[in-house]
C-alpha positions as CSV (number, residue, x, y, z in Angstrom):
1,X,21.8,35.9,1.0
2,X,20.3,33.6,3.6
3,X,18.7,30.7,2.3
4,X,15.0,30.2,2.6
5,X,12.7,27.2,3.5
6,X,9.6,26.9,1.5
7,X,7.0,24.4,4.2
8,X,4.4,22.8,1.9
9,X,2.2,21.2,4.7
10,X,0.1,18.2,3.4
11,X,-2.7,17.7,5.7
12,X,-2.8,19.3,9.8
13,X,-1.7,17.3,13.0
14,X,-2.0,18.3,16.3
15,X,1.5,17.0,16.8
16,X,3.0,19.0,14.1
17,X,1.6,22.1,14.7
18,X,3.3,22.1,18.3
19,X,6.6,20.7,17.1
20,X,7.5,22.8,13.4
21,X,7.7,25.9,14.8
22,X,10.3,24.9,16.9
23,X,11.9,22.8,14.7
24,X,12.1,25.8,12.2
25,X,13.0,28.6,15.0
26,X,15.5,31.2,13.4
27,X,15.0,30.1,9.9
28,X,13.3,32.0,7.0
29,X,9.8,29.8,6.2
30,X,7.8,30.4,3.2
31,X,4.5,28.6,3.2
32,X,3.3,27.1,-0.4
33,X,0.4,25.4,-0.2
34,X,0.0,21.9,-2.5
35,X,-1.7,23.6,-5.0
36,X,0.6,26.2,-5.3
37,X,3.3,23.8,-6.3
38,X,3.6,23.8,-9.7
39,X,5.5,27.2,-9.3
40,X,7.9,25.9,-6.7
41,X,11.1,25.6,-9.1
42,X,14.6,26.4,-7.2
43,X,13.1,26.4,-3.8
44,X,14.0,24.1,-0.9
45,X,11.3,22.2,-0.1
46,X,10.1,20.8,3.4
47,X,7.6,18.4,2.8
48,X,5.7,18.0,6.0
49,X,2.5,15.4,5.4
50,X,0.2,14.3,7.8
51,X,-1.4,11.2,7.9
52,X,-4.7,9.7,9.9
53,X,-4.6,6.1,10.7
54,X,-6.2,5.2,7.6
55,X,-2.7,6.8,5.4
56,X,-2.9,9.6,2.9
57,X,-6.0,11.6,2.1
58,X,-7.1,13.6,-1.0
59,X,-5.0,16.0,-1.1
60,X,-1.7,13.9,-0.6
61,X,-2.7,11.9,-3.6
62,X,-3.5,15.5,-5.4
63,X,0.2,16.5,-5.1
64,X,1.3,13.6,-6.4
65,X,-0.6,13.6,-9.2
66,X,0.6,17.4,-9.7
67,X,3.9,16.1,-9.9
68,X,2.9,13.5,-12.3
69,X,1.1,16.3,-14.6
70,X,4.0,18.5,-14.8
71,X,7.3,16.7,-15.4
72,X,9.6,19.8,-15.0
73,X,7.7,21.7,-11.8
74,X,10.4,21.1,-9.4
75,X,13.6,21.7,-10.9
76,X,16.3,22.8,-9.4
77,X,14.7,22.0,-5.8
78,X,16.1,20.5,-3.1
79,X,13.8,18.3,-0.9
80,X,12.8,17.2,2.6
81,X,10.2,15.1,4.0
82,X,8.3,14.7,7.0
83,X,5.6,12.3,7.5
84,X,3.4,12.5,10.7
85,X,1.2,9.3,11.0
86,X,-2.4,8.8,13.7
87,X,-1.6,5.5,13.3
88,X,1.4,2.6,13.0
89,X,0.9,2.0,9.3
90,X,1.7,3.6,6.1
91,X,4.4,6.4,6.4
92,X,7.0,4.9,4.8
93,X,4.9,4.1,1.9
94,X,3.7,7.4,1.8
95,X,7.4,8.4,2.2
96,X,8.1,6.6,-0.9
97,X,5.5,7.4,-2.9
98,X,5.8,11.2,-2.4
99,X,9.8,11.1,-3.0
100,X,9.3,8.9,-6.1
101,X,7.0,11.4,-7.9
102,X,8.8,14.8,-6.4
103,X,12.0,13.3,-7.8
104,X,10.7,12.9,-11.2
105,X,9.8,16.5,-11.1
106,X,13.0,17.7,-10.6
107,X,13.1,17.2,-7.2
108,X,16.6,16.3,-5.5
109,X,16.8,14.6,-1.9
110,X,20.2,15.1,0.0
111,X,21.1,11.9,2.0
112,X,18.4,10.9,4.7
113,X,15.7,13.1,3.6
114,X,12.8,11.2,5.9
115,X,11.9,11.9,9.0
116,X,8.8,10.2,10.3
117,X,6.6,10.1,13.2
118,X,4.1,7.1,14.1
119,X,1.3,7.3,15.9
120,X,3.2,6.1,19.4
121,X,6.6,7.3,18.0
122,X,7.9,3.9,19.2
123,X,10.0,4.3,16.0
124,X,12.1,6.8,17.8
125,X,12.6,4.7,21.1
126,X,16.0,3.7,19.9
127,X,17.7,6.7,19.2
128,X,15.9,8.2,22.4
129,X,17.7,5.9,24.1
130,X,20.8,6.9,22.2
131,X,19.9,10.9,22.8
132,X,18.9,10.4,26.3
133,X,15.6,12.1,25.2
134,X,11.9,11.0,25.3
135,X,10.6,9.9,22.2
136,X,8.6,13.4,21.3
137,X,11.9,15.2,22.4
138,X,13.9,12.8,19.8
139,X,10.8,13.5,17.2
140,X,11.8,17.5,17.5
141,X,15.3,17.0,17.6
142,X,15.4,14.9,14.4
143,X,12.8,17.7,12.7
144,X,15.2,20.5,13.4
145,X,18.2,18.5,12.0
146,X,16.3,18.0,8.6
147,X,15.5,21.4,8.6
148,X,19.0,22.0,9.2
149,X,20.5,19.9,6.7
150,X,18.0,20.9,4.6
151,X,19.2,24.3,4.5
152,X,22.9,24.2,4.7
153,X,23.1,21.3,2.2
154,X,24.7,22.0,-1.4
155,X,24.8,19.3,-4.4
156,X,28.6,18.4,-5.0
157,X,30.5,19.3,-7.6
158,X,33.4,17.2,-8.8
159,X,36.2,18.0,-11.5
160,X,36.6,14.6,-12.2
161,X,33.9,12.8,-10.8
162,X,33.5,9.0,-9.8
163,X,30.9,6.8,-11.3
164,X,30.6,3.7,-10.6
165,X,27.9,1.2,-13.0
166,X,26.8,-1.6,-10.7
167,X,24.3,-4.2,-12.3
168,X,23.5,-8.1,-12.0
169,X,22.7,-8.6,-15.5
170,X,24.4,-10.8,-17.9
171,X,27.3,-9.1,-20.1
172,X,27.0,-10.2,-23.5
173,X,23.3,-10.8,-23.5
174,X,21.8,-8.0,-21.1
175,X,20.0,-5.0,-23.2
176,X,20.2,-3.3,-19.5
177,X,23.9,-3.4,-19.7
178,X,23.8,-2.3,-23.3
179,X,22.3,0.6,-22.3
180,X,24.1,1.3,-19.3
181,X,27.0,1.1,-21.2
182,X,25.7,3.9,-23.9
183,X,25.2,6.1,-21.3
184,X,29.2,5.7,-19.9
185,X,30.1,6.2,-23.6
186,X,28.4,9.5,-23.5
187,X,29.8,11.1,-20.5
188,X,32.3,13.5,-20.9
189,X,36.1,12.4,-20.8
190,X,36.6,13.6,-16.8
191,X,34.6,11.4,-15.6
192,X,36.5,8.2,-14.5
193,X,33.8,5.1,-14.8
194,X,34.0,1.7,-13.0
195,X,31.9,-1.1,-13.9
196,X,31.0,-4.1,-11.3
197,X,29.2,-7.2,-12.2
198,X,27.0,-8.5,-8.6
199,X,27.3,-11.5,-10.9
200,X,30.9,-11.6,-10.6
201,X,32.3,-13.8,-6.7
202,X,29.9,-15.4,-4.5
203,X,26.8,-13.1,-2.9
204,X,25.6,-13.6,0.1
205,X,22.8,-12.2,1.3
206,X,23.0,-10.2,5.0
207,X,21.9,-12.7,7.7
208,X,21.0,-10.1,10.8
209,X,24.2,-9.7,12.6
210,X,23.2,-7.7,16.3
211,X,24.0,-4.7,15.7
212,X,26.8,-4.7,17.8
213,X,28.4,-7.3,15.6
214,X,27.7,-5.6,12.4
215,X,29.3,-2.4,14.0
216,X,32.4,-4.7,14.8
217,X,33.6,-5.7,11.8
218,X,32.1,-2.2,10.2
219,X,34.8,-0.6,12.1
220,X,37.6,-3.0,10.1
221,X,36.0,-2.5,6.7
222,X,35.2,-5.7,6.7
223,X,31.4,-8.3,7.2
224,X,31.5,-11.3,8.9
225,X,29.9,-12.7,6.2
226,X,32.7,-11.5,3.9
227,X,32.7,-12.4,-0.4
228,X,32.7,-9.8,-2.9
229,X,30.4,-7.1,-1.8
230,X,32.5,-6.5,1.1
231,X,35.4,-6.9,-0.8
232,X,35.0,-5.5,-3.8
233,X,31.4,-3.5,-4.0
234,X,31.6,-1.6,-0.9
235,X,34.8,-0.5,-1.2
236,X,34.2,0.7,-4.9
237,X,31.1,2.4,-3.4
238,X,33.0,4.3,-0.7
239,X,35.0,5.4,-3.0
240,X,32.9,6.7,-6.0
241,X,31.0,9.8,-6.5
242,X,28.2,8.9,-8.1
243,X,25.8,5.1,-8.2
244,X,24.5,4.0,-11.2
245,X,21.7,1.1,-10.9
246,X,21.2,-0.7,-14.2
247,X,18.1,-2.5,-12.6
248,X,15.9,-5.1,-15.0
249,X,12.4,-5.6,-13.9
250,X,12.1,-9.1,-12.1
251,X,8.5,-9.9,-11.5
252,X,8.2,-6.6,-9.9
253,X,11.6,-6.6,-8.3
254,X,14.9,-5.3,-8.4
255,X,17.1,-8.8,-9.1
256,X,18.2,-10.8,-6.2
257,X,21.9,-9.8,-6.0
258,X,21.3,-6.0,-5.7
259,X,18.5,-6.6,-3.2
260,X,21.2,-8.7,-1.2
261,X,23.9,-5.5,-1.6
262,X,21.3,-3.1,-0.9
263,X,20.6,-5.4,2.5
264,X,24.8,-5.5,2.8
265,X,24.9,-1.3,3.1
266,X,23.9,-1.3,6.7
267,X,27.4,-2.7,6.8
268,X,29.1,0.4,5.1
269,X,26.1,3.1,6.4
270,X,27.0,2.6,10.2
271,X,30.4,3.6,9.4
272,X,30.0,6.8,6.9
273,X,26.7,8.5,5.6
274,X,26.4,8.7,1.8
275,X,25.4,12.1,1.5
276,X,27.9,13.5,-1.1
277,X,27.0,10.3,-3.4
278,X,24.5,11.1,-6.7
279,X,22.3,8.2,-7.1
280,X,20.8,7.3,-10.4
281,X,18.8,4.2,-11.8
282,X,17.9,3.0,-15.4
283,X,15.3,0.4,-15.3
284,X,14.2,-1.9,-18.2
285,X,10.8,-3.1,-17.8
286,X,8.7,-4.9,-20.6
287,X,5.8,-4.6,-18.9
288,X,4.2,-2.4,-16.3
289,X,6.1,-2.0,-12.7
290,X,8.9,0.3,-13.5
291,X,8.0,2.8,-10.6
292,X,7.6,-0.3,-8.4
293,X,11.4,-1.0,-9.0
294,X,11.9,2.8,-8.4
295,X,10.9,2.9,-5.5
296,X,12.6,-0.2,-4.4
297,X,16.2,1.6,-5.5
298,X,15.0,4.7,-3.6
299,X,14.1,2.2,-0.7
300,X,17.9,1.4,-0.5
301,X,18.6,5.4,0.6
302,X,15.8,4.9,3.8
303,X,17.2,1.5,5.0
304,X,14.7,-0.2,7.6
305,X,12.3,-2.6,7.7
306,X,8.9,-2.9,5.6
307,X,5.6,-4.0,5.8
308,X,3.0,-4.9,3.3
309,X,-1.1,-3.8,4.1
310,X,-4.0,-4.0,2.2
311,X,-7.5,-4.0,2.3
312,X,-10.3,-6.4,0.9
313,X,-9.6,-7.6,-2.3
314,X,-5.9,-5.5,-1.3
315,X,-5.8,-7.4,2.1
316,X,-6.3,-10.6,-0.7
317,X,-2.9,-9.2,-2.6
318,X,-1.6,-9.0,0.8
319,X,-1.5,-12.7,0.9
320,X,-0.8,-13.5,-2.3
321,X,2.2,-11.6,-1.8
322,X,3.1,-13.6,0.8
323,X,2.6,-16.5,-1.0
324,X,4.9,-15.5,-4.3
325,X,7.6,-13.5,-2.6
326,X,7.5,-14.9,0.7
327,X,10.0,-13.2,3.0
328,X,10.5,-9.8,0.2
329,X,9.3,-7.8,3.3
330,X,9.3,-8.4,7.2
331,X,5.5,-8.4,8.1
332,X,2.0,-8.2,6.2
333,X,-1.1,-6.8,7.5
334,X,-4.2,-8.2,5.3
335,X,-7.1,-6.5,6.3
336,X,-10.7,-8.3,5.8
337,X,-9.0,-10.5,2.6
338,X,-11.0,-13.2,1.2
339,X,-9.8,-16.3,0.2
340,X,-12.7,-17.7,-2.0
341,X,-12.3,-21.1,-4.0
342,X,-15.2,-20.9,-6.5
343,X,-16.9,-18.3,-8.7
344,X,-19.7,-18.0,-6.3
345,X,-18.4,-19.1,-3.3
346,X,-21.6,-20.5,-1.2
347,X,-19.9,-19.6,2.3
348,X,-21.3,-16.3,2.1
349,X,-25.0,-17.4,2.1
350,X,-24.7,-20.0,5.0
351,X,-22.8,-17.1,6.9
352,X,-25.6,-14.3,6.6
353,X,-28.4,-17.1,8.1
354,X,-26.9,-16.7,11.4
355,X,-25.0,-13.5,11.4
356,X,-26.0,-10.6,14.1
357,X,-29.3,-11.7,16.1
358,X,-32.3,-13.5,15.0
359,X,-34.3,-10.2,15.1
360,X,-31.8,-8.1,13.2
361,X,-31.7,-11.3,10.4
362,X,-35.7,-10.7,10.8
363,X,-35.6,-6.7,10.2
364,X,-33.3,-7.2,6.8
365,X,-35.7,-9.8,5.3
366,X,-38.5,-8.1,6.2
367,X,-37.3,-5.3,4.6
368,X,-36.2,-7.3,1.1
369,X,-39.7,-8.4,1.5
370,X,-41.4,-5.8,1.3
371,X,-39.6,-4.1,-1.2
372,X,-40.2,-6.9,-3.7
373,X,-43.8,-7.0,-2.4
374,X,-44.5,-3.2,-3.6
375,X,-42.3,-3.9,-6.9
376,X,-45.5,-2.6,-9.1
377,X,-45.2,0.5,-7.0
378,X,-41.7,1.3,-7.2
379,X,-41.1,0.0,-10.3
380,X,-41.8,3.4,-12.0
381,X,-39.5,5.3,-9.7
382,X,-36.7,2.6,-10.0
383,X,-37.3,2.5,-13.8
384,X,-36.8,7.1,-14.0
385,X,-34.1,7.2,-11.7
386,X,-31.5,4.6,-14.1
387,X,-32.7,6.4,-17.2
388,X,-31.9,9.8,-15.1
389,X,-28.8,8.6,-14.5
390,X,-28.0,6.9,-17.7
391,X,-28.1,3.3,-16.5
392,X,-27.8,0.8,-18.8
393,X,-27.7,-3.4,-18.1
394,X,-26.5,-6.6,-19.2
395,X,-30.4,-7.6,-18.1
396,X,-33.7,-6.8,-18.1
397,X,-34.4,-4.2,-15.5
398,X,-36.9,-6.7,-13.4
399,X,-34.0,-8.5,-12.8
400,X,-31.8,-5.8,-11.7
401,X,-34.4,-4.9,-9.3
402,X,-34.2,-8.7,-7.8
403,X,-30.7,-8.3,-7.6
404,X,-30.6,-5.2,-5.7
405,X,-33.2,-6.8,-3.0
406,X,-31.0,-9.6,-2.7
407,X,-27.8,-7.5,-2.3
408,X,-29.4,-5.4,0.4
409,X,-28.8,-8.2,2.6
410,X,-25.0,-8.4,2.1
411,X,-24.6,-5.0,1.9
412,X,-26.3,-4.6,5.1
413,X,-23.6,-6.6,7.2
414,X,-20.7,-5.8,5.3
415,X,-20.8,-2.2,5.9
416,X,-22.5,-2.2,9.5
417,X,-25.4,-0.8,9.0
418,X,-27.7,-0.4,11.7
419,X,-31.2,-2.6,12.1
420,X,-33.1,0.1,13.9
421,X,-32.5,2.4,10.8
422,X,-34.8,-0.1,8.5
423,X,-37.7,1.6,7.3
424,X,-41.2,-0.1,8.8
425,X,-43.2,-1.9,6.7
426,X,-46.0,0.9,7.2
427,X,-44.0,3.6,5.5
428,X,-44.6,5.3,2.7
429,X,-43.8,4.4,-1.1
430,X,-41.4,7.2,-1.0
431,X,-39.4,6.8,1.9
432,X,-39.3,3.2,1.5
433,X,-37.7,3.5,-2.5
434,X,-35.8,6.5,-0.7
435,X,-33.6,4.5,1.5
436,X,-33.6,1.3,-1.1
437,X,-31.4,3.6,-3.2
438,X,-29.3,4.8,-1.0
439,X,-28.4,1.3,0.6
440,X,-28.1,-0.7,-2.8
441,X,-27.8,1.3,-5.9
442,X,-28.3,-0.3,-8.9
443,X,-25.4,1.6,-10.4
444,X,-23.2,-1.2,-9.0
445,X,-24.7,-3.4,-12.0
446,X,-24.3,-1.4,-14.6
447,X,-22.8,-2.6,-17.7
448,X,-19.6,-0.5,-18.3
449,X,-17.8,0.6,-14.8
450,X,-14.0,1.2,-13.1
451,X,-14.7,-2.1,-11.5
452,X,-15.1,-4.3,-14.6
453,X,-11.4,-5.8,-14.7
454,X,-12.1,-6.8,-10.7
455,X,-14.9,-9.0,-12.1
456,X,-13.1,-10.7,-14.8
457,X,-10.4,-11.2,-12.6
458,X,-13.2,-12.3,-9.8
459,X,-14.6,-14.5,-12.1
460,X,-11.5,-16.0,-13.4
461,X,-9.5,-16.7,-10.2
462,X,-10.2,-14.5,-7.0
463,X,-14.3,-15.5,-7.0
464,X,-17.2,-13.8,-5.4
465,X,-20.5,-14.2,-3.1
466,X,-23.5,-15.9,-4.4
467,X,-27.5,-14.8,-2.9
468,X,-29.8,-17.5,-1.3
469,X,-32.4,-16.4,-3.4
470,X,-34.7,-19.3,-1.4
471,X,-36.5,-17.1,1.6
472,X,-37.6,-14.7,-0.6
473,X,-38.4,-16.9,-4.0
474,X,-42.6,-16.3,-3.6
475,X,-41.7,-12.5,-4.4
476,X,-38.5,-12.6,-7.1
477,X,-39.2,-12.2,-10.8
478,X,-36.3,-14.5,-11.3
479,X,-35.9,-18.7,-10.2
480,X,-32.4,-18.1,-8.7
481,X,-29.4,-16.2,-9.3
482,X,-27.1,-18.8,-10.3
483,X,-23.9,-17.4,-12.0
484,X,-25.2,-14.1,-12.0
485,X,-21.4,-12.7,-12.1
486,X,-21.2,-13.5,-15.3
487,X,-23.7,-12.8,-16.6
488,X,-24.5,-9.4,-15.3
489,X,-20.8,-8.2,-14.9
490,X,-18.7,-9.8,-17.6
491,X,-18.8,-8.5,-20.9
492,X,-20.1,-10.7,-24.1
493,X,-17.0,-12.4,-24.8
494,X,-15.9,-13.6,-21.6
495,X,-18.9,-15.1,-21.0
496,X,-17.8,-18.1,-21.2
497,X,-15.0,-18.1,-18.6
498,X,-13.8,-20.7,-16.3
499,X,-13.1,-20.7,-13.1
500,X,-9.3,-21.9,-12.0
501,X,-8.7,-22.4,-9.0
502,X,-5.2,-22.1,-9.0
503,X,-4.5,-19.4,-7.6
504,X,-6.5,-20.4,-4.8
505,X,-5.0,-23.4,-4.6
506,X,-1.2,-21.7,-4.2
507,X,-2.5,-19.5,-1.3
508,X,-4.3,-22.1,0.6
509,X,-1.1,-24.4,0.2
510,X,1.0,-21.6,1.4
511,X,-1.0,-20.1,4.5
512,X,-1.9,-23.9,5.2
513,X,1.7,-25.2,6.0
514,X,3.7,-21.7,6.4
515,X,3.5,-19.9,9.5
516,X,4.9,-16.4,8.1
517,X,5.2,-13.0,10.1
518,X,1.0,-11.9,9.5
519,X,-1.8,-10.3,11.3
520,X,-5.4,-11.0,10.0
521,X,-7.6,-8.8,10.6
522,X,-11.3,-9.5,9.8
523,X,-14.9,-8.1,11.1
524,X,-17.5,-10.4,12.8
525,X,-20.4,-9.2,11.1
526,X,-18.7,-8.9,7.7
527,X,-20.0,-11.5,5.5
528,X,-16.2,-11.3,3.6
529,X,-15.1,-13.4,6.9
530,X,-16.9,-16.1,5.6
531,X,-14.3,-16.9,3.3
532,X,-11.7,-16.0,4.7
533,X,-8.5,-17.0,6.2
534,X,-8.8,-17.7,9.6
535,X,-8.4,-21.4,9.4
536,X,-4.7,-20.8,8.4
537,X,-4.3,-19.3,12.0
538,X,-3.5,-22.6,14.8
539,X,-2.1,-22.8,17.7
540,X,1.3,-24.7,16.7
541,X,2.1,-21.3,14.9
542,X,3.9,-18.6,16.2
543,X,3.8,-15.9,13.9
544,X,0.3,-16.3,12.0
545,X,-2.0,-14.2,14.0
546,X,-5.8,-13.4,13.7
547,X,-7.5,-10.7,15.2
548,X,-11.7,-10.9,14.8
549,X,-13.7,-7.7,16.0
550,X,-16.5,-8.1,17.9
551,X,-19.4,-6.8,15.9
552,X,-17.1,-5.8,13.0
553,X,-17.9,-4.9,9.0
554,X,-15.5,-4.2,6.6
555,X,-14.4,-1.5,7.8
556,X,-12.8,-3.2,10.8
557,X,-8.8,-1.3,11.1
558,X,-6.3,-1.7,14.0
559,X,-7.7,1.6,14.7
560,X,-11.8,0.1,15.2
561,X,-10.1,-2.9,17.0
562,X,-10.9,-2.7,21.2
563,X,-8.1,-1.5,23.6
564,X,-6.8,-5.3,24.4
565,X,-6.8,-6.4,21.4
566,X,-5.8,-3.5,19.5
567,X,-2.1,-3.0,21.6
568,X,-1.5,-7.0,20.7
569,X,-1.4,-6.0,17.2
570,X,0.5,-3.1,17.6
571,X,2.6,-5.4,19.9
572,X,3.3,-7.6,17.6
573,X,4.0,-5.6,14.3
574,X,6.8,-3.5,16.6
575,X,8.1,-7.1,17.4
576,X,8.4,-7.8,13.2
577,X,10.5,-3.9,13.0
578,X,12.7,-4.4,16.4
């Protein structure tokens, strides 16, 4: 019988819709959408996902969570995946993700199951070059091979099959080994086991040969760089069937031997493909992180390079990863990250008295004014709609009030709101409490919310904004608003929580003296610039950049950047992957 593709399309690009059909001309296509997929046992899978520059939407994060909901939906499926990206960013990561959860749900992946398209499809330009093809050309070609493999491939079957345990862990002390071991004692007697310490001869690490070079001594079965991996471990793997990872959970990491053989493969992958080879993992993690280390074994099928992202308090992570694993990945991307050194960091205040124009400054306070001015008017209708929605405070609700007039101001800037959009001070009670609400509700200081581990952890180590409470003091209920994070947003018995600075110390230390492969990316307007990192950026470094847009909030991407200065990012993260 002819074997069938079953597309499950994640999401619609322009791009793919020209380019699948005739990637899958002459094949038999079955269309299952994602939610259709918990009824996709035995099928062979084409994953095709589409991404917009800002990564995975709704429904992406829907399948995964499918997946995640029933263990056992995929089995006996055989899975590829394409990810079509608007943007430079994120489809690896999704890559990963998606692989990571289809694979626990039965989901097998034959040797290089990715195929991905960026935004400029610059990561094709090498093998165009290799092809003789234009980068779209390459794109197609590439699709159609997956689809190809995809079809035609068939799990091996050994009678006496070839595993081969590899592991850094201590012998006589590791439980990871233990285990790993109780799992070789279990396998039936045709299956011939080898067991390799990384411990075991001196590792080294891959330096970056050219490619040329590494192709050189690839061809001899040998690394210039020599020692046991080459040696022993990539021979061993050549040779075996089957990979078993016993992989311990290092601060989030797989350990640093098997990160340097998984950076040594390129040696033994430009000479064969690894296809035939069944890859398993155990990983031992007393904590959270286990999927983290996943994906990181996964990662070592897709070898390339990696960047990290994040956004606000992510683009803050972004940083801090930096600063405790520098070097882990090749570039990092921290989008409008703070770097606060104080509960309430006081930059904020000084940076919204002379943010935008003086008129625009003007129309917000007029505004807060006014609002506080009609408090006995609004009161009532502020006071109905929290007890229609349930509300409840670590304050008196006069307070919360205050607070939300004094937030309007920040929240105003961060998320570029427009001045011309500010009610007038002759309109009526309604409108006026009307657009209040829907620039600063007061569910953001409620007592219980999804956000209330960020505040600890803001009013521990990562800080906040204070409010100049000063312009508008004739017209508050309340004398200032001095540690107001706790107080409003910490429950009862943290209350008492100090501030270390720490953390903040580490990062500035590191970002200060370390000129690490980054890209800031921060908003004019957004009131988060004030404390954040641009100092760190100074003309004796090479490979710190930061990029401020013109007018910018918090949303600012690479996306809302302007032409110039947008194609000097992109510049320079294709510079990090060449």
């Amino acid at each position: 019988m002819e074997q069938e593709l079953t597309l499950v399309r994640i999401g619609r690009s322009a791009r793919l819709e020209r380019l699948l059909p005739q990637a899958l001309a002459g094949i038999r296509v079955k269309e299952l959408s994602p939610e259709q997929i918990a009824s996709a046992a035995g099928r062979r899978l084409l994953f095709a996902a589409a991404l917009d520059e800002y990564g995975p939407d709704e429904t992406f994060f829907g399948l995964l969570r499918t997946f995640r909901k029933y263990p056992d939906c995929l089995n006996g499926c055989l899975g590829g995946v394409i990810i079509d990206g608007a943007g430079e960013l994120y489809t690896k990561q999704a890559a990963r993700e998606l692989v990571l959860a289809a694979n626990l749900a039965g989901c097998a992946f034959p040797g290089k199951p990715l195929v991905e398209g960026t935004g400029s499809l610059y990561n094709q330009h090498i093998q165009a070059g290799l092809l003789h093809l234009s980068w779209e050309q390459t794109y197609a070609h590439q699709l159609a091979q997956l689809a190809q493999r995809l079809l035609q491939f068939e799990l091996p079957s050994f009678d006496q099959p070839k595993l081969l345990m590899l592991h850094a862990s201590d012998n006589m002390r590791s439980n990871t080994v233990w285990l790993g071991k109780q799992v070789l004692a279990h396998l039936p007697a045709t299956f011939e086991t080898k067991t390799i310490s990384l411990q075991n001869g001196s590792i080294h690490d891959c330096r970056g040969c050219s490619y040329e070079a590494c192709l050189h001594f690839a061809a001899q079965s040998r690394c210039f760089y020599g020692g046991s991996i080459s040696d022993e471990v990539l021979p061993a793997i050549s040779a075996c069937d089957a990979m078993l990872f016993l992989c311990p959970n290092y601060n989030d990491a797989v350990s640093a031997n098997i990160m340097a053989l998984f950076n040594r493969l390129t040696n033994l992958l430009v000479k064969q493909d690894l296809y035939q080879k069944y890859l398993y993992g155990i990983v031992v993690s007393g904590y959270s992180g286990s999927d983290i280390v996943a994906r990181q074994l996964l990662g070592a099928i897709y070898p390339g390079k990696w960047i990290a992202t994040g956004i606000s308090k992510g683009g803050t992570t972004t940083m801090l990863y930096a600063t405790f694993f520098p070097g882990d990945v090749d570039g990092y991307v921290p989008y409008v990250g703070p770097v606060n050194r104080s509960r309430e960091d006081g930059r904020h205040e000084k940076f919204l008295r002379r943010v935008g124009t003086a008129d625009e400054r003007a129309a917000v306070e007029r505004f807060q004014t006014e609002v506080l001015r009609r408090r006995d008017r609004l009161m009532p209708r502020f006071e109905a709609y929290c007890r229609e929605k349930g509300y409840e405070f670590r304050a008196p609700l006069t307070e919360i009030y205050d607070l939300c007039a004094l937030e309007y101001a920040f929240s105003f800037w961060q998320w570029g709101s427009n001045s011309y959009e500010i009610p007038a001070t002759s309109v009526t009670d309604d409108e006026l409490f009307d657009y209040f609400i829907g620039a600063v509700d007061p569910e953001y200081f409620v007592r219980e919310t999804p956000t209330t581990s960020f505040f600890v952890q803001a009013a521990r180590e990562l800080g906040y904004y204070g409010y100049d409470t000063r312009p508008l003091r004739k017209y508050l209920s309340i004398r200032n608003s001095k540690d107001y994070l706790r107080r409003i947003f910490l429950p009862d018995e943290l209350r008492d929580l100090d501030f270390d600075r720490t953390l903040y110390r580490r990062m500035h230390r590191y970002l200060k003296r370390e000129d690490p492969n980054i890209v800031m990316i921060y908003g004019a307007n957004d009131p988060w610039t004030a404390s954040g990192a641009a100092w760190a950026v100074t003309p004796r470094k090479r490979n710190m950049k930061l990029f401020v847009q013109p007018g910018g909030s918090h949303r600012t991407r690479i996306a809302t950047l302007p032409e110039p200065m947008r194609e000097e990012v992109i510049a320079a993260i294709r510079g990090w992957l060449e």
